[in-house]
C-alpha positions in Angstrom: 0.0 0.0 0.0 3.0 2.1 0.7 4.2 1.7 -2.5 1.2 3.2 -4.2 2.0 6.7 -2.7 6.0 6.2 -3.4 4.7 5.2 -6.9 2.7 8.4 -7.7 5.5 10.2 -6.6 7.4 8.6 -9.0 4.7 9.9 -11.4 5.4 13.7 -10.7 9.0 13.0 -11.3 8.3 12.0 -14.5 7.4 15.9 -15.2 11.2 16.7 -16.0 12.5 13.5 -17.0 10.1 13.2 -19.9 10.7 16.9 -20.6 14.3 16.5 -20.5 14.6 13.3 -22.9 12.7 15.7 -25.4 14.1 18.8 -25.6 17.7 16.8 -24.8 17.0 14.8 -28.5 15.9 17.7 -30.6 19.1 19.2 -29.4 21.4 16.5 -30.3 19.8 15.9 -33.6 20.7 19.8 -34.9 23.4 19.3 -33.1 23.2 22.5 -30.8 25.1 20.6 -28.1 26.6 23.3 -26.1 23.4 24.2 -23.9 22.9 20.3 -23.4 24.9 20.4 -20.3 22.7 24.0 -19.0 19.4 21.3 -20.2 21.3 18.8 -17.7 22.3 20.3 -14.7 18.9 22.9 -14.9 16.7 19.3 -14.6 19.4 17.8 -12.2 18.4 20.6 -10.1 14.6 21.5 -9.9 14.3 17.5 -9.5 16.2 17.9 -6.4 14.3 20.4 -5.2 11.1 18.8 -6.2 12.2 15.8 -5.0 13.4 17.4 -1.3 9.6 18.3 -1.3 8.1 15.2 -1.9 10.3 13.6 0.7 9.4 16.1 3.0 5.5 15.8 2.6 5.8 11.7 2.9 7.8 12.0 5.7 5.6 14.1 7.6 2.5 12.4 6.8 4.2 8.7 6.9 3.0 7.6 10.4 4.4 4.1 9.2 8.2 2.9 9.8 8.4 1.7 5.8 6.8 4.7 4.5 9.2 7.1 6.7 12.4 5.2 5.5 11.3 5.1 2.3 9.7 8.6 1.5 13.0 10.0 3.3 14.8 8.7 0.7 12.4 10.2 -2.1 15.4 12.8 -3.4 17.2 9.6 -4.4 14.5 8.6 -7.0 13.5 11.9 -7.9 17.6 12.3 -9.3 17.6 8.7 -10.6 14.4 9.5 -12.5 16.3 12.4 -14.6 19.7 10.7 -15.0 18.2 7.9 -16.7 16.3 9.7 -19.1 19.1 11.7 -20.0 21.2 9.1 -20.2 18.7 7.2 -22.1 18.2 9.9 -24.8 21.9 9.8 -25.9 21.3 6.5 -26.5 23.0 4.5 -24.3 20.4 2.9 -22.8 21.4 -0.4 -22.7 24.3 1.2 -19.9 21.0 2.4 -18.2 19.4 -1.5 -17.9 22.9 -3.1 -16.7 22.7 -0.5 -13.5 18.8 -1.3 -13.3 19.3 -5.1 -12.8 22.7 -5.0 -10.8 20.4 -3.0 -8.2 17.5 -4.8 -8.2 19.7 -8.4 -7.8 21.1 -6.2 -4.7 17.5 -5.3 -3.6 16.6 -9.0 -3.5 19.7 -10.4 -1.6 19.4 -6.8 0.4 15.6 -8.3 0.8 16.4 -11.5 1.5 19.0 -10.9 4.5 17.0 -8.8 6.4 13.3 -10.9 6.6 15.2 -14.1 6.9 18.2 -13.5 8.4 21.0 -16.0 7.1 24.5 -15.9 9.7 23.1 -14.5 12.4 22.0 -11.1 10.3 19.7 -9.0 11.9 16.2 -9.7 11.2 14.3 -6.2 10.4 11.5 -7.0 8.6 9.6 -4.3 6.9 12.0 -1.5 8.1 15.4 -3.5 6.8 13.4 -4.2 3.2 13.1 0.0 3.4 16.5 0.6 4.0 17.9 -2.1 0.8 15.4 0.4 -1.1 17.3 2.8 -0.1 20.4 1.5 -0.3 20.2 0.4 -3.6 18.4 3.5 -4.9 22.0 5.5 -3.5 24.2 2.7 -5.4 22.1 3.1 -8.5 21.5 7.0 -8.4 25.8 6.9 -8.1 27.0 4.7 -11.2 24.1 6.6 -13.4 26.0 9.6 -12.5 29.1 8.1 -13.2 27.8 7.2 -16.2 26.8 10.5 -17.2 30.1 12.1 -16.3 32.6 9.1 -18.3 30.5 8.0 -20.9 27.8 10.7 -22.4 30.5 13.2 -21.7 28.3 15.9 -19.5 30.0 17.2 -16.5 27.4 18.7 -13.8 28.7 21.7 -12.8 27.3 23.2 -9.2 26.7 26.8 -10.9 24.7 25.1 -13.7 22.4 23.6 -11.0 21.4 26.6 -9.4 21.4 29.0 -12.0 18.3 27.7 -14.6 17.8 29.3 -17.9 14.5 30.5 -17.6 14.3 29.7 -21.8 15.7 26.1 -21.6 13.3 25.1 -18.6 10.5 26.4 -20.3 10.6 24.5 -23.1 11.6 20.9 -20.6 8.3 22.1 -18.5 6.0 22.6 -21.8 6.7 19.2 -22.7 7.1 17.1 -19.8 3.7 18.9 -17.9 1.2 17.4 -20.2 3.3 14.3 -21.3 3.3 13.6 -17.3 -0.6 14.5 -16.9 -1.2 11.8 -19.5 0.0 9.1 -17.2 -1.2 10.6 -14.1 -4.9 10.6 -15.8 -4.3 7.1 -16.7 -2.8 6.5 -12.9 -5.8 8.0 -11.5 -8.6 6.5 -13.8 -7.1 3.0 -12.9 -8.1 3.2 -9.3 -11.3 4.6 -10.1 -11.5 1.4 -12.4 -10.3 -0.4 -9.5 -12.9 0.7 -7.2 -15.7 -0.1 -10.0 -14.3 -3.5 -9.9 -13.9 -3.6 -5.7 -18.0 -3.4 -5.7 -18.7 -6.1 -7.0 -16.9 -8.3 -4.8 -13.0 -9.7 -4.2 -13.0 -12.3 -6.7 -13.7 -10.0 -9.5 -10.7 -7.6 -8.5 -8.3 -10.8 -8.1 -9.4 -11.9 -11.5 -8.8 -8.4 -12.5 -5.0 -8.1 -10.7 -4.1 -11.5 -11.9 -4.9 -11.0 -15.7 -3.7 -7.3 -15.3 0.4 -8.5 -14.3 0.4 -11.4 -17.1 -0.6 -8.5 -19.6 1.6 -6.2 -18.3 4.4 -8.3 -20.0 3.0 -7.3 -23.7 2.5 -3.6 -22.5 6.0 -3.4 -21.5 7.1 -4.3 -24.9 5.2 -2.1 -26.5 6.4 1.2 -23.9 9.8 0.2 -24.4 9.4 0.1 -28.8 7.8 3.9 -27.8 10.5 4.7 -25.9 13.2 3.8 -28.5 10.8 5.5 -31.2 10.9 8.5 -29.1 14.7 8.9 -28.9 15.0 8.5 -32.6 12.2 10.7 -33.8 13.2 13.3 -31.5 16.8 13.2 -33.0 15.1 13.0 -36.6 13.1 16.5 -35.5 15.9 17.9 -34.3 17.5 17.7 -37.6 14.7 18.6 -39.9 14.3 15.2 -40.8 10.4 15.6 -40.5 9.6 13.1 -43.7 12.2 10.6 -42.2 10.9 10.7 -38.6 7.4 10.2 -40.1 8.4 7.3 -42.0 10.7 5.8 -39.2 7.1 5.9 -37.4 5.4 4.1 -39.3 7.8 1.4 -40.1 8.3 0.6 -36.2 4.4 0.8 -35.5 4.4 -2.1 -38.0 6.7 -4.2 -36.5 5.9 -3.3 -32.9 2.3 -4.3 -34.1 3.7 -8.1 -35.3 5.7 -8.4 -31.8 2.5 -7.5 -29.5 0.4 -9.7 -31.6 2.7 -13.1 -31.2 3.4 -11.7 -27.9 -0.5 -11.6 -27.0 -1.0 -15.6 -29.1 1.3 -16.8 -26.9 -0.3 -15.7 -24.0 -3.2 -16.8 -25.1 -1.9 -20.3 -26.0 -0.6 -20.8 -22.2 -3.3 -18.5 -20.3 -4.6 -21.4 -17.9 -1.1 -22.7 -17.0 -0.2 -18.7 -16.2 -3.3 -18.4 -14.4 -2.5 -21.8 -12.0 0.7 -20.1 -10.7 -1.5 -17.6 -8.9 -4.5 -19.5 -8.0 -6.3 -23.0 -8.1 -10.0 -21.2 -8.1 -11.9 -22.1 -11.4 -14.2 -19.6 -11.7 -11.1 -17.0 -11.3 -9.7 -19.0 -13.6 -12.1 -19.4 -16.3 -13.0 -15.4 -16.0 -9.3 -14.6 -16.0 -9.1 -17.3 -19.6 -12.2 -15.0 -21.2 -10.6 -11.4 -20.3 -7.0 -12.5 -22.0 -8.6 -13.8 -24.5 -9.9 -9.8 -24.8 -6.7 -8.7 -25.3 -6.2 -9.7 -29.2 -8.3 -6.5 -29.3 -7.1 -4.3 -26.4 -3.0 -4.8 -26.8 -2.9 -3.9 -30.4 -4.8 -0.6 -29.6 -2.7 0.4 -26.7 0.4 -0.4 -28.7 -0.8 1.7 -31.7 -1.3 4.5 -28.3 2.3 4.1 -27.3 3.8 4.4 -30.3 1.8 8.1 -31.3 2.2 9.4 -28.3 5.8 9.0 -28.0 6.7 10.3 -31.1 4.3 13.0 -31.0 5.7 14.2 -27.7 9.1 13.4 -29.6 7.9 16.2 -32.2 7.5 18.3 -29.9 3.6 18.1 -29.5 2.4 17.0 -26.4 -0.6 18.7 -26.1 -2.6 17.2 -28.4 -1.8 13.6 -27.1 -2.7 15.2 -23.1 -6.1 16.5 -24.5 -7.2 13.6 -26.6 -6.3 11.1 -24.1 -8.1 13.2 -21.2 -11.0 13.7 -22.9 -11.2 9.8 -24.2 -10.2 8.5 -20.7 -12.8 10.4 -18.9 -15.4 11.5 -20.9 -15.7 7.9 -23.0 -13.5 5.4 -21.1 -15.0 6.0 -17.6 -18.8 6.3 -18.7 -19.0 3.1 -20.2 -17.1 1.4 -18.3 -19.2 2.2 -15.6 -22.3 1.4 -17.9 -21.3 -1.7 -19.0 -19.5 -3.1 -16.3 -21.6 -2.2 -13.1 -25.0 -0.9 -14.5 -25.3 -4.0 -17.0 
């Protein structure tokens, strides 16, 4: 439960960091370089500050042990956020998933020594799982900065930190506000969904939660296609390249299309053996079997999402994806869901 509220601060992080990997792309494709480092150091800093903040509020409204540890600790995540989309947008992200899984194998062993306690380690339960979080948030947060200085070649400077160009963060803020506000809608709407689903009893939100995390493998694939797209249209922008980048978008929505579709039909092929791992209920089961079964028609839709509204934040236009998905989400999405689902 903790994790929801660390998670939707993780969301308002995502206001610079998206804004960053934009503007930082169009920069580097007409190859104005020099005020990449200002870009930098400017997002380095109001994500510190933002993320000082956060920690702050969390802290002070925590009244649990995890939640106090954790939300301390808040700043750490806020940097991280930024350092990997930056790093990310020069196109080394591949030095970006090596740091991810090195700390989250030390998370688990972190995990696993405190609740169990091999060699006489101290046991600390929930509190020593919050401090490997934090631990491993500082190790991570350090070699992506590392990174940063030794291989993408940006020194952070302590002037550039404090002194923003009021220019530079304008455009990061114009396209990172409503490329965040897209993903907080869909945040928010979820546990609205959730709380449809919650009426009509525990089985039906189980079913939901179960089917939800064996789909979330195909969404992933299509987030992380968007995210490459976005890198490389943004470059593409950047450089006048408009027919190229427009082109480049179809030909990935193509093939990220073919990958979500065999990625779904395998799913769909082993649904019930996925579906025993969580559970041995047949009526969870056999609802769980119908709603994947759905998703030959929802996964190719979302990916066909992803992909636009990468590359049209990419472009430079992220209005147009906050308006149209607000509008859809809340004033089609939510209605019939409600109709369909509850009423009917």
């Amino acid at each position: 439960m903790s994790n929801q509220i660390i998670m939707f601060a993780v969301l308002t992080f995502n206001f610079i960091a998206l804004g960053s990997t934009v503007v930082i792309t169009q920069y580097l494709g007409s190859r104005r370089t020099e005020e990449i480092e200002t870009i930098v150091a400017s997002s380095l800093g109001i994500n510190f500050l933002f993320g000082l903040f956060m920690s702050m509020i969390v802290v002070f409204f925590s009244g649990r042990t995890y939640l106090l540890i954790t939300g301390g600790a808040l700043v750490l995540l806020a940097l991280n956020t930024v350092t990997v989309a930056i790093i990310q947008s020069h196109g080394y992200t591949r030095h970006t998933m090596l740091v991810a899984i090195g700390i989250n194998l030390l998370h688990i062993f972190g995990n696993y020594m405190f609740i169990f306690g091999p060699m006489g380690f101290p046991k600390l339960g929930v509190t020593g799982v919050a401090i490997s979080t934090n631990v491993s948030q500082l190790i991570g947060l350090t070699l992506n900065l590392f990174i940063l200085r030794k291989v993408v070649g940006i020194p952070v400077r302590w002037f550039n930190l404090i002194h923003w160009k009021r220019d530079l963060v304008s455009k990061v803020l114009k396209i990172g506000i409503p490329s965040s506000a897209v993903n907080l809608s869909y945040n928010v709407s979820q546990l609205v969904i959730i709380s449809f689903i919650s009426s009509l009893g525990a089985m039906m939100l189980t079913t939901r939660i179960y089917t939800q995390n064996i789909l979330f493998i195909v969404m992933i694939i299509a987030i992380s296609i968007g995210r490459g797209i976005q890198i490389i249209v943004g470059q593409l922008v950047g450089a006048g390249e408009r027919e190229e980048a427009y082109n480049q978008v179809l030909r990935n929505l193509f093939r990220s299309t073919l990958i979500t579709l065999a990625a779904v039909t395998i799913i769909c092929i082993f649904r019930i053996p996925m579906l025993e791992m969580f559970t041995e209920s047949e009526e969870i089961i056999r609802l769980g079997s119908n709603l994947i079964l759905l998703s030959f028609l929802l996964e190719p839709g979302r990916n066909f999402n992803i992909i636009f509204e990468r590359s049209l934040q990419a472009a430079g236009d992220a209005r147009f994806t906050m308006n149209s998905a607000l509008l859809i989400m809340w004033l089609f999405s939510m209605p019939l869901m409600y109709v369909l689902g509850i009423h009917y």
